[in-house]
N, C-alpha and C positions, 0 to 999 in steps of 0.2 A: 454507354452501357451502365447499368443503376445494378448495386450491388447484389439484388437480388437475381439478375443473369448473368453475376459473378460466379454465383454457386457452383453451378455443375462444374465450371472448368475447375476453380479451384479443387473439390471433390474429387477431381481424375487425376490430380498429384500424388494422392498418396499409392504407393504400390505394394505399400500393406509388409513392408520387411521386419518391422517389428524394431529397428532400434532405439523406439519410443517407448518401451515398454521399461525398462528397468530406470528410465526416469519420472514415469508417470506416478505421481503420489497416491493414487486411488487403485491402481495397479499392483504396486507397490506392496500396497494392506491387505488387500483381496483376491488378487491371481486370476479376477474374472476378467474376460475377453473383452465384455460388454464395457467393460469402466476401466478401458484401455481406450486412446486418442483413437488408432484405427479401429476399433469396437463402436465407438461414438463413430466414426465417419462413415461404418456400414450401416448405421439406421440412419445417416443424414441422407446418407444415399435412398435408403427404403422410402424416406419424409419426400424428398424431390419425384421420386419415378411413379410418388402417387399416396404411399402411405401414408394415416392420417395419425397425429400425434396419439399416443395412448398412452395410458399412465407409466407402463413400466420403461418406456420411450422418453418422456421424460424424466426419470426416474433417473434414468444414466446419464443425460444431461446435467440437469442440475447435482447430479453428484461430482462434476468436474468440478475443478476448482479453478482453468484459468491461468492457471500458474505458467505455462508457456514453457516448460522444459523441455516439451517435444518436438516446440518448435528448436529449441537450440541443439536439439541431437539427431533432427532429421536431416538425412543426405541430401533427400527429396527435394529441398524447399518450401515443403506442404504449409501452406500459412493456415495454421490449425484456431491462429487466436483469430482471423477473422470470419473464418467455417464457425466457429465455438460464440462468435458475439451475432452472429447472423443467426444461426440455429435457434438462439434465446431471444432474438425478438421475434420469431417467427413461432417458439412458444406464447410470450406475451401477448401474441395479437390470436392466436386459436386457440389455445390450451384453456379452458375452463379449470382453474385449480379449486380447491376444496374453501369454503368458508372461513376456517382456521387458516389457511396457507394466506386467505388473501388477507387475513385480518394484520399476520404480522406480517406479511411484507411490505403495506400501510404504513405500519407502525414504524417501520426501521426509514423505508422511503421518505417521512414525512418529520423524523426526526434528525436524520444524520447529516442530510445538505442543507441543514439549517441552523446556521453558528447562534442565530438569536436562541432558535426553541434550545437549544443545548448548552447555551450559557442559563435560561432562567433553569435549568437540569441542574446545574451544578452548586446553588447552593444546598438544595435538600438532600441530592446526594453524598456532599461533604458532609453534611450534619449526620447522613444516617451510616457513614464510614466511620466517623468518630466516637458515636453513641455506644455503638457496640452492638448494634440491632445486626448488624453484617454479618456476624457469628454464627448470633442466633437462628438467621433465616437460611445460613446455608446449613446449618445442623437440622435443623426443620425437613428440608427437602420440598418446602411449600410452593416453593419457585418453577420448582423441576415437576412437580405435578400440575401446576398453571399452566406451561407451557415452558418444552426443553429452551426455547429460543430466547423466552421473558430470562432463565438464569442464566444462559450465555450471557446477556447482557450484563447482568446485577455482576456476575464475576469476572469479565474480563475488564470493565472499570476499574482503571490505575486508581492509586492514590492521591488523591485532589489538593494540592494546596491553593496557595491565593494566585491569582492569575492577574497577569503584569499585562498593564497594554502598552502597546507599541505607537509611536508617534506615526507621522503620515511621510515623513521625511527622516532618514538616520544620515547626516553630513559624515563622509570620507575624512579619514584620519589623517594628516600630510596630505601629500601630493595627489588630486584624483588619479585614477587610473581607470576610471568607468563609471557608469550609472547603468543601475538594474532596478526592476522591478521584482517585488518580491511577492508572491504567493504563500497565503499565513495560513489557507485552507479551511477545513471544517473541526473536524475531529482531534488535528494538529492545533490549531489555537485554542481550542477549548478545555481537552484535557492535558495537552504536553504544551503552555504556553513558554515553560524554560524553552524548549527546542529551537521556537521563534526569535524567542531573545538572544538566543546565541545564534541563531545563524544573521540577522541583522547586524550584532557584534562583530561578529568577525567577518564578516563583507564588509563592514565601514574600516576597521582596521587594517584591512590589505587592501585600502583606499578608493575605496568604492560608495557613492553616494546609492544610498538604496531609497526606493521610491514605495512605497507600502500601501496603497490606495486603500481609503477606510470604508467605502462602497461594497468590495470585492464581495463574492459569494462562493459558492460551492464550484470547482471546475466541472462536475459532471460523471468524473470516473465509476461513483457505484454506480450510479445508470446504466451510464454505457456497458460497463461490465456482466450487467446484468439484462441486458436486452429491454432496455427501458427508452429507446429511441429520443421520442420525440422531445420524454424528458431531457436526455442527456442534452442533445439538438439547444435547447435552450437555455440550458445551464455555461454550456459553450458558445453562442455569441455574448452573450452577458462577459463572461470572460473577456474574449475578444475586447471587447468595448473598453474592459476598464485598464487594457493594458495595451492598447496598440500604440499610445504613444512612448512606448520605451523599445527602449533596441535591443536588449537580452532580458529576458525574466527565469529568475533563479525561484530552482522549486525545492521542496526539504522532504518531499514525501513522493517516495518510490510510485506508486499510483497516479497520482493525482500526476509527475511530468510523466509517466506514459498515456497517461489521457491526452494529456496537454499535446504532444507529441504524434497523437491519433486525431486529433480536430482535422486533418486535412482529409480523412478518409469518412469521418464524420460527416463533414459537410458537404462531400464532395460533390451531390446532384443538386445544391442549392445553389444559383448561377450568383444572387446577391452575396454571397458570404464562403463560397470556396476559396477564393483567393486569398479572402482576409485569414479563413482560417489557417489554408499554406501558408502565408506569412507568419502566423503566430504558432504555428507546430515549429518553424525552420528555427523562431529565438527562444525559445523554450529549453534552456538549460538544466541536469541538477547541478543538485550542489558542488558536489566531490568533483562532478565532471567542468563545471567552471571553474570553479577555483584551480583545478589541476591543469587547466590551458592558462589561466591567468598566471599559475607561477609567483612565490609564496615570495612576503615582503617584509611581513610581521618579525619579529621575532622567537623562536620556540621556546619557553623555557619547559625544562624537566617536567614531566610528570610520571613515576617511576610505578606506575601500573602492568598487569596482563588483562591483553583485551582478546577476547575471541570477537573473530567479526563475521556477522551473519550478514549472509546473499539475500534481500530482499526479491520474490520473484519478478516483479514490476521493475527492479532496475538493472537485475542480472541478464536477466531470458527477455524481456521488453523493450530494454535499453540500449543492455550489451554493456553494460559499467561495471566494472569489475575488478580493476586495477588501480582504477583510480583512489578510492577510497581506502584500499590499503596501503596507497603510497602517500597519502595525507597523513596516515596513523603512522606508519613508520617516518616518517620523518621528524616526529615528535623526541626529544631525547629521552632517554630511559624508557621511555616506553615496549612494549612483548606487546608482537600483533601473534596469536593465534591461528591455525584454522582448523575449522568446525566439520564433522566427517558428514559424507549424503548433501554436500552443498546446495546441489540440485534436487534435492528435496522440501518439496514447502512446508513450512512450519503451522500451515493449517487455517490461515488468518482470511487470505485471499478475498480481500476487502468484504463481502457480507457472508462470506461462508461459513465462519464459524459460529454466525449466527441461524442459519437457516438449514446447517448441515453440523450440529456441536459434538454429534458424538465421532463421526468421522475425523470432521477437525480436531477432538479431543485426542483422537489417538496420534496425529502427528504431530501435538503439541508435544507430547510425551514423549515422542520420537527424537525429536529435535531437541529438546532439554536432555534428556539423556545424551546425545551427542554434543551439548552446548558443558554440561556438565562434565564431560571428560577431558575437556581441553584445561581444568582446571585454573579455569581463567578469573579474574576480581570482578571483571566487567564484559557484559556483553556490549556490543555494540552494532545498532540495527540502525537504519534509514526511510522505516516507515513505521507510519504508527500502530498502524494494525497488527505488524510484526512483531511490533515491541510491548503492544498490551498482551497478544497471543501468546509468546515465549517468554513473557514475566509470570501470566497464571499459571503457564506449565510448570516453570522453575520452583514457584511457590509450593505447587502442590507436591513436588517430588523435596521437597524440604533443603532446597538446596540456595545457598547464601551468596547469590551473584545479579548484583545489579546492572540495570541498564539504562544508558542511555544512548543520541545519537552523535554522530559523527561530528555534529556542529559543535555539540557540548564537550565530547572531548578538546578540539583545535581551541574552544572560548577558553576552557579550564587554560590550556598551554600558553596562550597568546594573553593571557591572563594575571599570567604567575600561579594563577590559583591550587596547582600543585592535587595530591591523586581526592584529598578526603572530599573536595568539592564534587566529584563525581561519584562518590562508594553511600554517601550519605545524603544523596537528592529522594525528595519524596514529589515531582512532579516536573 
């Protein structure tokens, strides 16, 4: 059975009781029916029994954001994330969108799964962070009237320092205790290279030979997130390929191991490459979640911080990882783990949303920094990058003086010595 006579069964899960509703982030903002999970499941239903897509139809589609909370509070079992990634390629392959829509979904498509185009991105970008021209052009407004999605971009851009590369092999510290393949990503290596470097750090240090293949490319996730099939399809045996020789591959970004982790349903009508891809969904690790099986060897020194830790939607509601990573932080000495109120709330990011939906996402960036901001915390601490560019612009703009970084970067700072200023004073 091929996933498209998945549909209707799945569709008859839902039975419409609504405890999806007070976690749905678009719901949430708006109180309309339509841009509720069951609102969206009654026009998939109207799409299947014959109705042909129409713009306002789309409309409530693409204003989902993906986030899978509804999957974690339905009784049901309604698998809504794979109703939600079926429906968008079922957009992609009828839906005629407008000129403008295709031009920048081109433009994102063609730049994000590609660590080359985004690393030659990144010296002119640094230059024009530097210059001072950044100011000017969001004082201007020149952005925001080219096109809302061109300034999402220019402003959700972290701050660029120099970017460190990684060798092809990191040798275990003492005694091995494993060999992993590591996953450096797209957007993760490009603009957050510290992230990489501390999570290779400290896998070698808790005696782990990390395997880093210098071939590696995009795993697929905004594709696939976004009803981009055939692309995703290829972006994932590529994968495949460059890691099937390792036995656990460790990932640092919430997305990208719920992709990874999604390959087996991915591929699943390809008779050449299902199996392979079950095999590499089954070793597909995160971070927090290996290390917290693996069972910590290093030693922790102090770092006498407060951390607020935010629920990445891709590793909370996708994953199911939740514990983990606050029991990594807390076992830090001196360390204050936080929590952040609306957890099950997304912070707006949800891999191209805040691109192609900015004001929407603008408002739950604001949501969430206000809530990230009350826990009166030094540091945020997020597990994906989209999360972490998303809720560092928010914090920015509400003028609020809390840095972030990821979970690797904490345990490197500890396992380190390096003590709290290494993390309060990172510009990348």
């Amino acid at each position: 059975m091929g996933a498209e006579d998945d549909l209707p069964n799945l569709l008859s899960d839902c039975v419409h009781c609504g405890f999806c509703l007070p976690t749905c982030p678009t719901y949430v903002l708006w109180g309309e029916e339509m841009d509720s999970p069951r609102g969206r499941i009654h026009l998939m239903q109207q799409h299947v029994d014959g109705a042909p897509l129409s713009d306002a139809m789309v409309e409530h589609f693409d204003r989902c954001l993906g986030c899978m909370a509804c999957v974690t509070s339905c009784p049901s079992g309604v698998q809504y994330d794979r109703l939600i990634e079926m429906t968008r390629a079922d957009v992609e392959r009828e839906h005629p969108r407008s000129l403008k829509e295709r031009a920048i979904r081109e433009l994102v498509f063609q730049l994000f799964p590609y660590r080359r185009r985004l690393r030659a991105l990144r010296g002119p970008l640094r230059a024009y962070q530097k210059s001072g021209l950044e100011r000017l052009v969001r004082r201007s407004g020149l952005l925001e009237r080219i096109s809302p999605s061109v300034a999402a971009m220019e402003r959700l851009a972290p701050p660029l320092g120099r970017a460190s590369k990684l060798p092809e092999r990191v040798a275990a510290r003492g005694e091995r205790r494993a060999t992993v393949g590591m996953l450096t990503g797209c957007v993760q290596a490009e603009f957050f290279p510290g992230v990489n470097a501390a999570t290779a750090r400290v896998l070698a240090l808790e005696g782990c030979d990390v395997v880093i293949p210098k071939e590696q490319g995009c795993c697929g996730a905004l594709s696939m997130h976004s009803g981009r099939e055939d692309e995703a399809r290829a972006f994932a045996r590529r994968t495949i390929r460059m890691f099937e020789a390792v036995d656990v591959i460790v990932v640092n970004s919430a997305g990208c191991g719920s992709a990874m982790k999604e390959y087996r349903a991915l591929l699943a009508d390809d008779p050449a490459w299902s199996g392979r891809a079950d095999a590499l969904s089954a070793k597909t690790r995160d971070f927090a979640e290996f290390l917290a099986d693996l069972g910590p060897r290093a030693k922790r020194e102090p770092v006498p911080v407060t951390v607020a830790y935010h629920d990445a939607c891709h590793l909370a509601h996708a994953q199911g990882i939740r514990s983990q990573p606050r029991e990594l932080l807390a076992a830090i000495p001196e360390l204050t783990v936080r929590e952040i109120a609306e957890p099950e709330i997304c912070c707006g990011s949800a891999g191209t949303y805040n691109l192609f939906q900015p004001e929407a996402a603008g408002e739950l960036g604001d949501r969430k920094a206000v809530n990230v901001d009350a826990t009166r915390a030094e540091l945020l601490v997020a597990a994906n990058p989209g999360c972490s560019m998303q809720i560092a612009t928010a914090l920015r703009r509400r003028g609020a003086g809390i840095a972030v970084a990821h979970t690797a970067q904490v345990l490197d700072a500890s396992l380190r010595g390096l003590g709290r200023d290494a993390l309060l004073t990172r510009d990348s």
